[in-house]
C-alpha positions as protocol buffer text, in pm:
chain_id: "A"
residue {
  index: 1
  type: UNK
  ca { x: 1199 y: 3474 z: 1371 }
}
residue {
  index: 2
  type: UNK
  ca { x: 997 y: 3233 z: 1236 }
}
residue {
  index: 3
  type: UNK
  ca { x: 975 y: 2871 z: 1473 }
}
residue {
  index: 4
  type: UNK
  ca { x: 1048 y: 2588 z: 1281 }
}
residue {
  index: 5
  type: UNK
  ca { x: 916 y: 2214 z: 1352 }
}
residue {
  index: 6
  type: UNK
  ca { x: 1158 y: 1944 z: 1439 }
}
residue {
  index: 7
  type: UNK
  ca { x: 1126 y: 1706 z: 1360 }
}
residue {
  index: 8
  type: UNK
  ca { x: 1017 y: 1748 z: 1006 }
}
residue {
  index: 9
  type: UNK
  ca { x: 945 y: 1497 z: 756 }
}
residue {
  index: 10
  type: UNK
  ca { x: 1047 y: 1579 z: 392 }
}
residue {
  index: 11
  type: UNK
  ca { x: 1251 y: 1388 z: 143 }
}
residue {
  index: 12
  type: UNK
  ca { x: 1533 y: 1475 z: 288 }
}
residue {
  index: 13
  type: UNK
  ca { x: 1475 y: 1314 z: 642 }
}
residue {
  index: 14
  type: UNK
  ca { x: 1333 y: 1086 z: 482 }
}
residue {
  index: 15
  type: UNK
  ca { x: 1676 y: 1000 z: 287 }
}
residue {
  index: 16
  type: UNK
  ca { x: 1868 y: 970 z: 580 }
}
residue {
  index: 17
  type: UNK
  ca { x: 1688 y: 738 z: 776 }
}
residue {
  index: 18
  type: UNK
  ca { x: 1676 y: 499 z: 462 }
}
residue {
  index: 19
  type: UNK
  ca { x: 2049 y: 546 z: 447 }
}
residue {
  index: 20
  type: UNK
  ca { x: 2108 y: 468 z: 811 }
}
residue {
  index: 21
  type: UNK
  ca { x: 1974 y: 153 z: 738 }
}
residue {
  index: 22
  type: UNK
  ca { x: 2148 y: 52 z: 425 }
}
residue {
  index: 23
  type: UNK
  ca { x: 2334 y: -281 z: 415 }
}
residue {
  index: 24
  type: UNK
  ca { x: 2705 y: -251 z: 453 }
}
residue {
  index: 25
  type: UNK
  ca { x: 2895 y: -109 z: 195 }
}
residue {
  index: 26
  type: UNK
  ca { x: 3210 y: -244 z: 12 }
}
residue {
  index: 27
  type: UNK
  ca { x: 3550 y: -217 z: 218 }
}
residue {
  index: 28
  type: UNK
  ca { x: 3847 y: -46 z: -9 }
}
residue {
  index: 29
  type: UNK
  ca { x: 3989 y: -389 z: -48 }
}
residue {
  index: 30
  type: UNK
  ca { x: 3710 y: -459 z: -264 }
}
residue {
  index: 31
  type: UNK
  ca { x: 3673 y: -138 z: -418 }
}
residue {
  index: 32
  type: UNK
  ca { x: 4041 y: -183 z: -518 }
}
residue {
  index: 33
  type: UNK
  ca { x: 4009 y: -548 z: -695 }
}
residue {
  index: 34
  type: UNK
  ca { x: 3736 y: -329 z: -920 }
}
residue {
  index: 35
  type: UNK
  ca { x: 3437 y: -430 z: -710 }
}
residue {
  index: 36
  type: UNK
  ca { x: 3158 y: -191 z: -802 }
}
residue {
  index: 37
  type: UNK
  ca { x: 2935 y: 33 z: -530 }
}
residue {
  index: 38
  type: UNK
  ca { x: 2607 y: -71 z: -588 }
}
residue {
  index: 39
  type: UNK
  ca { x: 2452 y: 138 z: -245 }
}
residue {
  index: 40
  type: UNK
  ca { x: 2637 y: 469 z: -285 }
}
residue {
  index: 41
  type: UNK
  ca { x: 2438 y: 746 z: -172 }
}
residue {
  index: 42
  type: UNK
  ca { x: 2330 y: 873 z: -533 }
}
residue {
  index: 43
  type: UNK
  ca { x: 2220 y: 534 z: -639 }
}
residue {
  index: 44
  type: UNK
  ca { x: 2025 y: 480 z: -393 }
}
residue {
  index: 45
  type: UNK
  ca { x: 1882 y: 871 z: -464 }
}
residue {
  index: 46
  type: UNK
  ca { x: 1841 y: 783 z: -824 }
}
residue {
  index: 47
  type: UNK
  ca { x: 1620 y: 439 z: -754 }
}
residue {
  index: 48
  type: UNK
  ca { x: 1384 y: 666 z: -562 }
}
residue {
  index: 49
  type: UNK
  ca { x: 1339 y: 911 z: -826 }
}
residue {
  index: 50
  type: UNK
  ca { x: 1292 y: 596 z: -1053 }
}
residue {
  index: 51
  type: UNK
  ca { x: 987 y: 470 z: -817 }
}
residue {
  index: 52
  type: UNK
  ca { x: 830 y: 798 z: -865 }
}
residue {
  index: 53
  type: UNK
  ca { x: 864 y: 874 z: -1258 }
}
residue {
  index: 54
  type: UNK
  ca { x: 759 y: 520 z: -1289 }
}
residue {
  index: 55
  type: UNK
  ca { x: 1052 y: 491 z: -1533 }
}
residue {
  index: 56
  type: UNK
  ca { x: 1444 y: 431 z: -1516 }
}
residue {
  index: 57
  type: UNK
  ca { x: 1572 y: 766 z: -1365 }
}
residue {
  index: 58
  type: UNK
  ca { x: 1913 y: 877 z: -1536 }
}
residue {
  index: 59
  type: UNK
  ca { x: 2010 y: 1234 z: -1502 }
}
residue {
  index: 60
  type: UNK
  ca { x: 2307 y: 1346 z: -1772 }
}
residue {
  index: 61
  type: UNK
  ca { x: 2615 y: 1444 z: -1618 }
}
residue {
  index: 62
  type: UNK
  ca { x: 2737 y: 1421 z: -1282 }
}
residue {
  index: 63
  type: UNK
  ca { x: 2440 y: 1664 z: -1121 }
}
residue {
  index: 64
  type: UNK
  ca { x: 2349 y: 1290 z: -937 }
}
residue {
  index: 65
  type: UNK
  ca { x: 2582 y: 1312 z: -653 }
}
residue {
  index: 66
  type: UNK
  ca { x: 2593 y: 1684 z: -596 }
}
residue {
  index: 67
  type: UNK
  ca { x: 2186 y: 1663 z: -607 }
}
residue {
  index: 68
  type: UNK
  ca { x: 2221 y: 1399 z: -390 }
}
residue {
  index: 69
  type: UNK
  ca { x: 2377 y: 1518 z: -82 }
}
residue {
  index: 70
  type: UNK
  ca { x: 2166 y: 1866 z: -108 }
}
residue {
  index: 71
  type: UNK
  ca { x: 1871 y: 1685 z: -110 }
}
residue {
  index: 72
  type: UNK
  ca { x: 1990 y: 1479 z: 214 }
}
residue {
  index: 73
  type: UNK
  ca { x: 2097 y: 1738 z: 407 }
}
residue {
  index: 74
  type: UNK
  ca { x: 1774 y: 1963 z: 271 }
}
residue {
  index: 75
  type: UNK
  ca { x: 1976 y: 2253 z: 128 }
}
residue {
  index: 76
  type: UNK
  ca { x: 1734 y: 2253 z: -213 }
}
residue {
  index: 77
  type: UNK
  ca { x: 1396 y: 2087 z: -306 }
}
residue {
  index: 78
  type: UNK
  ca { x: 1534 y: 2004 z: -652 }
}
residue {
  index: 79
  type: UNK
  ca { x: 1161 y: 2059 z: -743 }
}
residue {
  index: 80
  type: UNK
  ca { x: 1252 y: 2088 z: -1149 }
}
residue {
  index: 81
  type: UNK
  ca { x: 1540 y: 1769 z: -1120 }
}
residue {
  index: 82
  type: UNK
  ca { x: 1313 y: 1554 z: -974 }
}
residue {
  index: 83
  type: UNK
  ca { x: 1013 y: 1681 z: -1119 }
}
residue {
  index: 84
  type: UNK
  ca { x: 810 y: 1715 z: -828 }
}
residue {
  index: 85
  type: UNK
  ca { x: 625 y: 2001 z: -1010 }
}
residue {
  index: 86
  type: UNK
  ca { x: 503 y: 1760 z: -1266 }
}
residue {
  index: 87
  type: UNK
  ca { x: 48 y: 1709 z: -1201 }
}
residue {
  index: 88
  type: UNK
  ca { x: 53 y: 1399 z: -1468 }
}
residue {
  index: 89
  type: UNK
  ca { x: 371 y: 1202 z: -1264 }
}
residue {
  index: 90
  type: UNK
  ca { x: 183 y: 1285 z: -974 }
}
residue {
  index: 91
  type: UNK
  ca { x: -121 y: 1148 z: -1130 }
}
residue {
  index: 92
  type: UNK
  ca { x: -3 y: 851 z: -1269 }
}
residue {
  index: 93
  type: UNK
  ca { x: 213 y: 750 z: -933 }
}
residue {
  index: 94
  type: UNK
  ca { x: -101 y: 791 z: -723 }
}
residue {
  index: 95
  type: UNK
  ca { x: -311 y: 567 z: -979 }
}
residue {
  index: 96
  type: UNK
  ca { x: -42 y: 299 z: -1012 }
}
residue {
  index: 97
  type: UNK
  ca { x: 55 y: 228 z: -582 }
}
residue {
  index: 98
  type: UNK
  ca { x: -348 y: 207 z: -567 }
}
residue {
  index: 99
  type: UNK
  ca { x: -282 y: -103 z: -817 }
}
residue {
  index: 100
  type: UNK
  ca { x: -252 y: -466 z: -737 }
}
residue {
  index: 101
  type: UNK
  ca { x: -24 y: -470 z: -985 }
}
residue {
  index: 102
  type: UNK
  ca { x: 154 y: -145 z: -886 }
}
residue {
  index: 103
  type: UNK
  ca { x: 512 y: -97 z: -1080 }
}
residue {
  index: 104
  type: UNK
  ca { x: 621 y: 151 z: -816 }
}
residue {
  index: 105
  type: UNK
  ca { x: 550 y: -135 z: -530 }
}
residue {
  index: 106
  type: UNK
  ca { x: 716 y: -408 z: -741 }
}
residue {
  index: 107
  type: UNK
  ca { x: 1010 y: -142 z: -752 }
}
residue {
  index: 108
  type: UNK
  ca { x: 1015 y: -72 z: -392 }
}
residue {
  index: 109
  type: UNK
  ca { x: 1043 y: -383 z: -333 }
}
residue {
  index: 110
  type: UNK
  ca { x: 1360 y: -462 z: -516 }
}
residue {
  index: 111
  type: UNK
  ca { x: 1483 y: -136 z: -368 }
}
residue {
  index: 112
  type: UNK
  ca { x: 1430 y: -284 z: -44 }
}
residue {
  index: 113
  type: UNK
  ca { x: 1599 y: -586 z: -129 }
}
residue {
  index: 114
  type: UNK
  ca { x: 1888 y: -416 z: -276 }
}
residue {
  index: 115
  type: UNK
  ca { x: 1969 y: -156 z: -9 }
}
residue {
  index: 116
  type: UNK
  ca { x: 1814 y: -223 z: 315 }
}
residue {
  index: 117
  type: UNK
  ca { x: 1957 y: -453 z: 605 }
}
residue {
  index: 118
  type: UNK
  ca { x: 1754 y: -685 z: 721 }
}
residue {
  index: 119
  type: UNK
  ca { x: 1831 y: -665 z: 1108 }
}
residue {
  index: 120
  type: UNK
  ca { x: 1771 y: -245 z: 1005 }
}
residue {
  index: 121
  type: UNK
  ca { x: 1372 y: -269 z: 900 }
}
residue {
  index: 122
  type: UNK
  ca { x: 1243 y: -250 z: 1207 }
}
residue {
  index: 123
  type: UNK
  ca { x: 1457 y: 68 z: 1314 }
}
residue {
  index: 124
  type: UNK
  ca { x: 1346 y: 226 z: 950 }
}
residue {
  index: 125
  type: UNK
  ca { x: 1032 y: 167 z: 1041 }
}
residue {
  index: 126
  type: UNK
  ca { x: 1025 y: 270 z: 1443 }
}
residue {
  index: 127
  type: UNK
  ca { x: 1212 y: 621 z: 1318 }
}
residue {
  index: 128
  type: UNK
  ca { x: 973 y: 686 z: 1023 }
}
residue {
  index: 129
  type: UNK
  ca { x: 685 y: 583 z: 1291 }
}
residue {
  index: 130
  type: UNK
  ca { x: 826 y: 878 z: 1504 }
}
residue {
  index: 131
  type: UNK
  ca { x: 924 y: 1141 z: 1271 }
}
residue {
  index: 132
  type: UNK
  ca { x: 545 y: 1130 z: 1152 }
}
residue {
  index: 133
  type: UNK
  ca { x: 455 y: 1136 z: 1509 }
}
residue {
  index: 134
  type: UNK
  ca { x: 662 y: 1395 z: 1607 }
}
residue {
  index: 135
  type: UNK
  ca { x: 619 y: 1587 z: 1279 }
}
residue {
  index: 136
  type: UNK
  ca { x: 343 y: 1847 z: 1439 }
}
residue {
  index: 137
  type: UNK
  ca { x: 325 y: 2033 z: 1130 }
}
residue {
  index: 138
  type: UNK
  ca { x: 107 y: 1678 z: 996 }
}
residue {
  index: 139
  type: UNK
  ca { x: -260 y: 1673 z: 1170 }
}
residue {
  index: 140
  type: UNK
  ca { x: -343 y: 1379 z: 1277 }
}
residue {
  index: 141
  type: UNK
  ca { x: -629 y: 1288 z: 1003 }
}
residue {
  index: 142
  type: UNK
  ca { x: -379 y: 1371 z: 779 }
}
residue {
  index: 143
  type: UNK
  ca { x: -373 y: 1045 z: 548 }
}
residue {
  index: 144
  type: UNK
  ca { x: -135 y: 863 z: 387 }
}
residue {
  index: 145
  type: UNK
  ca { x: -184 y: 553 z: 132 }
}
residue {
  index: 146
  type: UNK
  ca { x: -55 y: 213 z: 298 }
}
residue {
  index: 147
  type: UNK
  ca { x: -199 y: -92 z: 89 }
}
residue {
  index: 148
  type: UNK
  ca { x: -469 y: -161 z: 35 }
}
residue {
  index: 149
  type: UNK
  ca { x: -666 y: 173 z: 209 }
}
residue {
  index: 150
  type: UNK
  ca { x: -605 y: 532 z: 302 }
}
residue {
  index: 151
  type: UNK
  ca { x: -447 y: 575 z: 677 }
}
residue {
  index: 152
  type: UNK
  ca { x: -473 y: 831 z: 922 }
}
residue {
  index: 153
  type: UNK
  ca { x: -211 y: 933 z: 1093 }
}
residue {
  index: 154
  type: UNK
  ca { x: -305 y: 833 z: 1438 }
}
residue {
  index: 155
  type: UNK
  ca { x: -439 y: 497 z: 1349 }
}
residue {
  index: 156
  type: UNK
  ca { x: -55 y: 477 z: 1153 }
}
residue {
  index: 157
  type: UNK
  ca { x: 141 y: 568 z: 1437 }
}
residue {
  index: 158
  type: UNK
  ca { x: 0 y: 244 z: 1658 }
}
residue {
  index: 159
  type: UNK
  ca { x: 51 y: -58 z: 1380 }
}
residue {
  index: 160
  type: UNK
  ca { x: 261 y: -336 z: 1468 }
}
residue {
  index: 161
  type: UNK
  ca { x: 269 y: -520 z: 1162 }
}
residue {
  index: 162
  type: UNK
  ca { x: 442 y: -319 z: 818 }
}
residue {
  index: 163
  type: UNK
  ca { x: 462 y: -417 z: 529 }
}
residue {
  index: 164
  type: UNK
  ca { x: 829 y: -225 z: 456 }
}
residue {
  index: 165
  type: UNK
  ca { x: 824 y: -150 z: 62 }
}
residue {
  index: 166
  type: UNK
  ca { x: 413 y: -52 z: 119 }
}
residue {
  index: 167
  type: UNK
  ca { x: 512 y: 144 z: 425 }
}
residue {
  index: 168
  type: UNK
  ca { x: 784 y: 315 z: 220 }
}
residue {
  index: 169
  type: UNK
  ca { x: 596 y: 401 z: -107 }
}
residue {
  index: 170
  type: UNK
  ca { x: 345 y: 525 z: 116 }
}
residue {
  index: 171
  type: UNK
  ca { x: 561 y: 800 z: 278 }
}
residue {
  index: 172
  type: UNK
  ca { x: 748 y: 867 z: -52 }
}
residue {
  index: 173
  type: UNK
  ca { x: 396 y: 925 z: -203 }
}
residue {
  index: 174
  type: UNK
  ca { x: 314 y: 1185 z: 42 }
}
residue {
  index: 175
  type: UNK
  ca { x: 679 y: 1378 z: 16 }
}
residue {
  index: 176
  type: UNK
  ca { x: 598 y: 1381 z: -353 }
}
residue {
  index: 177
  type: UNK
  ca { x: 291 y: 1528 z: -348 }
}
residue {
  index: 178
  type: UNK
  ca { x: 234 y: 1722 z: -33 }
}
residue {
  index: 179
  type: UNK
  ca { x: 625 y: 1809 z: 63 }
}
residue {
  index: 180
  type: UNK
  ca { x: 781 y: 1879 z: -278 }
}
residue {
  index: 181
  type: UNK
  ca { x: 834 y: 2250 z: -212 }
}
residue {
  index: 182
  type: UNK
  ca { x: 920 y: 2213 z: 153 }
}
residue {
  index: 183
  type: UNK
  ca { x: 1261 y: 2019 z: 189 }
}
residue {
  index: 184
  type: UNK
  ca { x: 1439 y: 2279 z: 256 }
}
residue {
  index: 185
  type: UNK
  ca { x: 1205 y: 2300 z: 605 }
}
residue {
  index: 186
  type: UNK
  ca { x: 1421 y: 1976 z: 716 }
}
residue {
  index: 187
  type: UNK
  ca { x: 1731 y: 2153 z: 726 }
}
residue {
  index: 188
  type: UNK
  ca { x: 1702 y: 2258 z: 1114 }
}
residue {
  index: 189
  type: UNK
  ca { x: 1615 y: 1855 z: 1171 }
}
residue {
  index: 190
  type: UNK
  ca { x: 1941 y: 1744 z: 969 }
}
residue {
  index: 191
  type: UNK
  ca { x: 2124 y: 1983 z: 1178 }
}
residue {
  index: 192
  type: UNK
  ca { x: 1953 y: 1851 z: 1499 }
}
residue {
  index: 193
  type: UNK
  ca { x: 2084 y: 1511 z: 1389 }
}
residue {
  index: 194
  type: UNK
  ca { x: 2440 y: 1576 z: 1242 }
}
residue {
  index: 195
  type: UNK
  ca { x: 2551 y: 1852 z: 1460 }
}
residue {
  index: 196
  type: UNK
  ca { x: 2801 y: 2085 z: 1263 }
}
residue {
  index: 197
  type: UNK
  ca { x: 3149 y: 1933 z: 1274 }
}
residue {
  index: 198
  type: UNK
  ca { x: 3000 y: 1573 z: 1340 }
}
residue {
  index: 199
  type: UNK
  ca { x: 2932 y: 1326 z: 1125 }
}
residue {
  index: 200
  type: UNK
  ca { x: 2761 y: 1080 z: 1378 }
}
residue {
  index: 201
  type: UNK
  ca { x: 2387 y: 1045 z: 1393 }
}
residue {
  index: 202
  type: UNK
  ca { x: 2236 y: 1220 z: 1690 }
}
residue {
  index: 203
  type: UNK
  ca { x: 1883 y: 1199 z: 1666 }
}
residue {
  index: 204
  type: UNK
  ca { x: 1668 y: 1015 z: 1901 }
}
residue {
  index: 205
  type: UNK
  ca { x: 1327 y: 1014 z: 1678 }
}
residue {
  index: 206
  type: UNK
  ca { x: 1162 y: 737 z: 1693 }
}
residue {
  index: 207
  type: UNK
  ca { x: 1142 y: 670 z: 2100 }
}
residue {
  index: 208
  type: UNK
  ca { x: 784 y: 752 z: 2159 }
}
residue {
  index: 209
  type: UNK
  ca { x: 691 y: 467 z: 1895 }
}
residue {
  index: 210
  type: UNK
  ca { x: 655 y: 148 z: 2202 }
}
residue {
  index: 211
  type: UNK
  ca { x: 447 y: -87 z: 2038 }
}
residue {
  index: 212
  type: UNK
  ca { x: 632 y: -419 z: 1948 }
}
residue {
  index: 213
  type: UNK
  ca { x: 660 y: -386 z: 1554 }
}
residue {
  index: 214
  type: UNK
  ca { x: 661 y: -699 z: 1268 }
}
residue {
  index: 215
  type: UNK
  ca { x: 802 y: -571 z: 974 }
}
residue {
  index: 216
  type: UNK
  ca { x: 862 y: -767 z: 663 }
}
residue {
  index: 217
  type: UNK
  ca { x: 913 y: -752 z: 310 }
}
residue {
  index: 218
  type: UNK
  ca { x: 646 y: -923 z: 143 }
}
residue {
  index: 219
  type: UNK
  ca { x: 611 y: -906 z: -256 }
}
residue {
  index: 220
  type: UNK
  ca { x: 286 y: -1092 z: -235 }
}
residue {
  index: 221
  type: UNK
  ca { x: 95 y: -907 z: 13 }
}
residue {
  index: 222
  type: UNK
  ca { x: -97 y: -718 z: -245 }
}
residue {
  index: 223
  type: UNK
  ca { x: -227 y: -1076 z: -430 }
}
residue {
  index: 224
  type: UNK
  ca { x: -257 y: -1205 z: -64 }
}
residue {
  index: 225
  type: UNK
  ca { x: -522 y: -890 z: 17 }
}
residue {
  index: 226
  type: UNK
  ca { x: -722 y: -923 z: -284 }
}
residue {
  index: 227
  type: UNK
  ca { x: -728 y: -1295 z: -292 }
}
residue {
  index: 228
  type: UNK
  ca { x: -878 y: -1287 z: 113 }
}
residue {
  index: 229
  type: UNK
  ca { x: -1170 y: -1006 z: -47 }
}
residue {
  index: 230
  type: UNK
  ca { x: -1239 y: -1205 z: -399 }
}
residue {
  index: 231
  type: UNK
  ca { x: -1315 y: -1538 z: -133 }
}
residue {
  index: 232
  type: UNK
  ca { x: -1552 y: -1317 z: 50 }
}
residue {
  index: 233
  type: UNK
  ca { x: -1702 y: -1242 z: -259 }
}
residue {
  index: 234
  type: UNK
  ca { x: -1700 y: -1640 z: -381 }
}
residue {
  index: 235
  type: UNK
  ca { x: -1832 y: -1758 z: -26 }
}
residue {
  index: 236
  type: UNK
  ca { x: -2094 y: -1467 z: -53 }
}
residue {
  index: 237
  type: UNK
  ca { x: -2142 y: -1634 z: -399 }
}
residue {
  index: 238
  type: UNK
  ca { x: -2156 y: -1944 z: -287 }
}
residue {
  index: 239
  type: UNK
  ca { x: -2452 y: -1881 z: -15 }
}
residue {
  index: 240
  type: UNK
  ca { x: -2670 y: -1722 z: -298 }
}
residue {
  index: 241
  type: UNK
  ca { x: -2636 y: -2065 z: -490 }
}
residue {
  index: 242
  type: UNK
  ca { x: -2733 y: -2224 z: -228 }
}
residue {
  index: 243
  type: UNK
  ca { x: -3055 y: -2007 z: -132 }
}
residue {
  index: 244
  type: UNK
  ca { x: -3159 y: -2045 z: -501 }
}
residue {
  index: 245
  type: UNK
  ca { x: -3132 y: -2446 z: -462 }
}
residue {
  index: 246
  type: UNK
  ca { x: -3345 y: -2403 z: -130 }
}
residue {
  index: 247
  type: UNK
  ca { x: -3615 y: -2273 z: -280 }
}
residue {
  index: 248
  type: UNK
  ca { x: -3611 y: -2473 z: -612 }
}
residue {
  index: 249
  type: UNK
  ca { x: -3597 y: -2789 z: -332 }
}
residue {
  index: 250
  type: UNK
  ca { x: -3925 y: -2641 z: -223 }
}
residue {
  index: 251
  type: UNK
  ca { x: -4095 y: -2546 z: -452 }
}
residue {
  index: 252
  type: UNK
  ca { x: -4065 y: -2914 z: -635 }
}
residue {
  index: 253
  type: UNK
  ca { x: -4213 y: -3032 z: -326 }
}
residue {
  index: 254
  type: UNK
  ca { x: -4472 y: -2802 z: -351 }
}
residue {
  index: 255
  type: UNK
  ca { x: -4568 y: -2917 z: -701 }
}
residue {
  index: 256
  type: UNK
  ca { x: -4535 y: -3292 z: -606 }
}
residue {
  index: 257
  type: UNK
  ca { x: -4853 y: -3232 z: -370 }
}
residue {
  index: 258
  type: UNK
  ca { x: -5141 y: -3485 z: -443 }
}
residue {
  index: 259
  type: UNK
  ca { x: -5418 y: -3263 z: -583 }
}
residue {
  index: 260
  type: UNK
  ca { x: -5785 y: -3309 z: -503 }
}
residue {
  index: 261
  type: UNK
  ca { x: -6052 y: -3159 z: -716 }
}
residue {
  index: 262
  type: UNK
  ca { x: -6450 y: -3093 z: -542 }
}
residue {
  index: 263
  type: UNK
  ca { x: -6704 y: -3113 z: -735 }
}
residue {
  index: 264
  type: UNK
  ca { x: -6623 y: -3249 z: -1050 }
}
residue {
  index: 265
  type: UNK
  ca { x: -6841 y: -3266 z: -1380 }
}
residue {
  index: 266
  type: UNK
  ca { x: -6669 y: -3560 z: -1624 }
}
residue {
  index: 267
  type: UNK
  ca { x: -6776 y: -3635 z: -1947 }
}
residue {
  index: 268
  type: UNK
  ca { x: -6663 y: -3940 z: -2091 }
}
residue {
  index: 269
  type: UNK
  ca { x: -6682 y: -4049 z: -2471 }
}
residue {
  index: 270
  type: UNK
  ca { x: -6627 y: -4366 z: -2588 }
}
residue {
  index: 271
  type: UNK
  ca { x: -6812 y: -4549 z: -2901 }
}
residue {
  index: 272
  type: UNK
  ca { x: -7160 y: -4338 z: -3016 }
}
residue {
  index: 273
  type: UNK
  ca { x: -7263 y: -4288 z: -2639 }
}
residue {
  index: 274
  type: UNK
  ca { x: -7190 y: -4011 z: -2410 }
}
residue {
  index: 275
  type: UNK
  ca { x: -7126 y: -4081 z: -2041 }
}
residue {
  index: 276
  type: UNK
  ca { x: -7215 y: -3737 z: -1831 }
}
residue {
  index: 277
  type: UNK
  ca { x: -7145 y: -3782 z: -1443 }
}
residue {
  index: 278
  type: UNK
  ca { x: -7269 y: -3431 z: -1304 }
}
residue {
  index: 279
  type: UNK
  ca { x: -7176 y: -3501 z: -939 }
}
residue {
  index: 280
  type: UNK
  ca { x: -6880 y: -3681 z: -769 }
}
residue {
  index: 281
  type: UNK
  ca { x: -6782 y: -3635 z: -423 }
}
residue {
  index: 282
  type: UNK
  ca { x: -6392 y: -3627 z: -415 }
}
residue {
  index: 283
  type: UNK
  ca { x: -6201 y: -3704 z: -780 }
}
residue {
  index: 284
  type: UNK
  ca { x: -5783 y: -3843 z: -665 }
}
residue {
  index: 285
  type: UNK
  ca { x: -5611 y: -3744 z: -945 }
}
């Protein structure tokens, strides 16, 4: 029988851990005055896809829900629903979270807003620190994209300050394009965490992640990185300028030297006569 690693990181884990820290739902008082649910499981499901196409996500009928919960609890990869299979979406989402002005980032970070409790970012972030960890199946130079560079694993595992909707897109990226076809590999780690007949969480990933973590949400970060490398370039700019005015400075003093000429012949004309001095000692010009 063939071993299988848990934990595993797929879009599936992934999913759960982002729904364990959702911010609390409406009560059934609410839902009865005719108070929408705005973090139901297949919203939340359908604002991922939405990151990844790029594009408002909205499947026809009601395959959302359904797809959902197998996608959660890793039962199908929903490779041709979610388009997973697709090289130009993969493309185009791995040219656009390399951009300052990234759409997928600017979503994630309304998704974060939306969904995600507060007081729950840094336990999204500690058990999404651990599953990768843990995840042996992942080497660890195995890299993943975290604005504004490519990280290694290892060198991930250790940060203490995350930028959440970054840290996000960057894991989403690498479900997309390296997990697509292997959700179905999380199923043993859903079990391991929702026993069968029990609906409580009872996984303990993210222990072995000790450092003390800073996590924010931070829409600017991106303008903030490339605004601390374009002053490097204006203060590399600026030292140039001021070389070039060096040596201009110099060589005007250079020029301004008194010059002294040995051995002069002059020949000066004035009226019908001819003055020719053959021989003068120093000439001070």
């Amino acid at each position: 029988m063939k071993k299988t690693t848990i934990p595993f990181l797929c879009g599936g884990t992934f999913f759960v851990q982002i729904l364990r820290a959702r911010r609390l739902r409406k009560s059934p008082a609410e839902l009865a005055k005719g108070q929408k649910e705005s973090l139901s499981e297949p919203e939340l499901f359908r604002r991922l896809i939405s990151i990844y196409h790029l594009n408002d996500f909205n499947p026809a009928g009601s395959s959302l829900k359904t797809n959902a919960s197998h996608f959660k609890q890793c039962q199908d990869n929903l490779i041709l629903f979610i388009e997973l299979n697709d090289y130009d979406k993969h493309r185009n989402f791995k040219e656009d979270i390399q951009k300052e002005d990234s759409k997928a980032f600017s979503a994630m970070v309304q998704f974060v807003r939306d969904f995600i409790d507060k007081s729950a970012y840094e336990q999204l972030v500690r058990n999404l620190l651990g599953l990768i960890q843990e995840d042996s199946s992942i080497p660890a130079n195995e890299k993943f994209f975290i604005w504004p560079e490519w990280v290694e694993k290892q060198s991930l595992i250790t940060r203490t300050e995350i930028n959440l909707p970054d840290f996000l897109l960057g894991i989403w990226y690498y479900i997309a394009t390296k997990r697509s076809a292997k959700n179905i590999t999380g199923a043993d780690t859903y079990r391991s965490w929702y026993p069968v007949g029990k609906k409580q969480y009872m996984g303990n990933v993210g222990y072995c992640i000790n450092q003390q973590l800073q996590v924010t949400c931070n829409e600017s970060a991106r303008h903030s990185t490339s605004a601390s490398v374009l002053d490097g370039e204006n203060n590399q700019s600026s030292e140039k300028k001021q070389k070039t005015s060096n040596s201009s400075d110099t060589e005007e003093k250079t020029y301004s030297k008194t010059q002294i000429i040995q051995n002069a012949t002059i020949v000066n004309q004035h009226g019908e006569t001819n003055i020719h001095i053959n021989h003068v000692d120093t000439l001070n010009l």
